[in-house]
N, C-alpha and C positions, 0 to 999 in steps of 0.2 A: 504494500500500500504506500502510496506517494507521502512524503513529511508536507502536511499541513490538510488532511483529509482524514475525518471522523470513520469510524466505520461504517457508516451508511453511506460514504461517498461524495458528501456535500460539504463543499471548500467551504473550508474556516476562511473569516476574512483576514485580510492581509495584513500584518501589524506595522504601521508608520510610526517613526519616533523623532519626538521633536525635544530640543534643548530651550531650558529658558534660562538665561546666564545673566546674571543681575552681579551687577557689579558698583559702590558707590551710590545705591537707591534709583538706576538705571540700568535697562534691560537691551539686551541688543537686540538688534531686527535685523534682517538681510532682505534683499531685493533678488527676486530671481530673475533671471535671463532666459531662462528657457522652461518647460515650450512655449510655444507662441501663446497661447491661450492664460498663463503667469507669468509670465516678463513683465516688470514692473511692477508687480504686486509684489506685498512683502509679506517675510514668515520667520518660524521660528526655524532654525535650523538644525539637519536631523536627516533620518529618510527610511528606507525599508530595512526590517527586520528580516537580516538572511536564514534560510534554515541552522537551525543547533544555536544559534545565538538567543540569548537573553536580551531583553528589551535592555538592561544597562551598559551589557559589550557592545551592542549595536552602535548605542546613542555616543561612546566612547570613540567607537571606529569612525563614524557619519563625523564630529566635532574633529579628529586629525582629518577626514580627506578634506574637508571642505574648510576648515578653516586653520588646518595647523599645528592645534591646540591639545595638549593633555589635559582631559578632566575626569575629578569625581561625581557620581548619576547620583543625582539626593532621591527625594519626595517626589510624589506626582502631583503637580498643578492641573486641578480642575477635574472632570470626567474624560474617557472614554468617550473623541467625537467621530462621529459615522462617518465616511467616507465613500465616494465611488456606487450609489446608492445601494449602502449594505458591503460590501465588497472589500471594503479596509476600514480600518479603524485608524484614529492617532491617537499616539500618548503621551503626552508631555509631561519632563522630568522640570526639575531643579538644577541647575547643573555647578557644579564650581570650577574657575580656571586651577589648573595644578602649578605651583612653581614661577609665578610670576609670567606666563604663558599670555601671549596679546595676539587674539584673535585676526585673522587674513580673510581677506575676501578671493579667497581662491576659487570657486567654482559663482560668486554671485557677483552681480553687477558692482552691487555698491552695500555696504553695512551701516549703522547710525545707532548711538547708546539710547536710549529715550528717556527720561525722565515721565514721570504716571502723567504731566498736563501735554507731554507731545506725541502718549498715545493713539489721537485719534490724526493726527501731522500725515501718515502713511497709509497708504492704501491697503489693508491687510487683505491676503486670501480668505474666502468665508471658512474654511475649516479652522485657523488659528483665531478667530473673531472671539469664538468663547472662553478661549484659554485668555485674550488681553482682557477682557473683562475680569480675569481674576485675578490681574495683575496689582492693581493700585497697593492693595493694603500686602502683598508680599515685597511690593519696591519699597513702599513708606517704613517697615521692617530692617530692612538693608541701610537708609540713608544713615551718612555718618552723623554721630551726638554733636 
């Protein structure tokens, strides 16, 4: 039997993982470039859960290709949002830079810290929409005394 099929044969959906790296009481964004249809929308950064991976190696792996960076996978912000009508899920962690590590925009357009009042500033993809609404009082948390 194939890795991601119950035994009755109907695909588990696909598990997305996204990073939210708050840093200073600011969060980062990225802007994707591709596909055509999310170029210029912006998200949290992340991506598919490979077979035999845990959603925290994943989100580990996705944060070095795409931006670089060593981190530790905390907490989950928010729910479990649907994707692909039914077909994936996403899950967004907490994430921490390791070591003094400063994130690159290696695979996105362009990146931006936000602070909770320049949340609504960017055009977010509808699936990260509900994870920024959970942001304000996790940034307010973080800002320095």
């Amino acid at each position: 039997m194939p890795l991601g099929q119950p035994a009755g044969g109907r695909q588990l959906p696909r598990v997305i993982v996204a990073a939210v790296i708050v840093t200073d009481g600011r969060v980062l964004a990225c802007e994707r470039s591709a596909p055509p249809e999310a170029a210029g929308k912006w998200e949290f950064p992340g991506g598919k859960v490979e077979p035999g991976e845990s959603d925290a190696v994943a989100l580990a792996r996705e944060c070095a290709e795409e931006l670089g960076v060593r981190v530790k996978v905390g907490a989950r912000v928010g729910p479990d949002v649907p994707l692909a009508h039914g077909r994936a899920v996403l899950r967004v962690f907490e994430v921490t830079l390791l070591d003094g590590d400063e994130p690159r925009a290696l695979e996105h357009t362009a990146m931006r810290w936000l602070a909770a009042d320049e949340l609504d500033s960017v055009p977010w993809l509808p699936a990260d929409r509900p994870i920024v609404a959970e942001l304000p009082a996790l940034l307010a948390a973080d800002r320095p005394a």
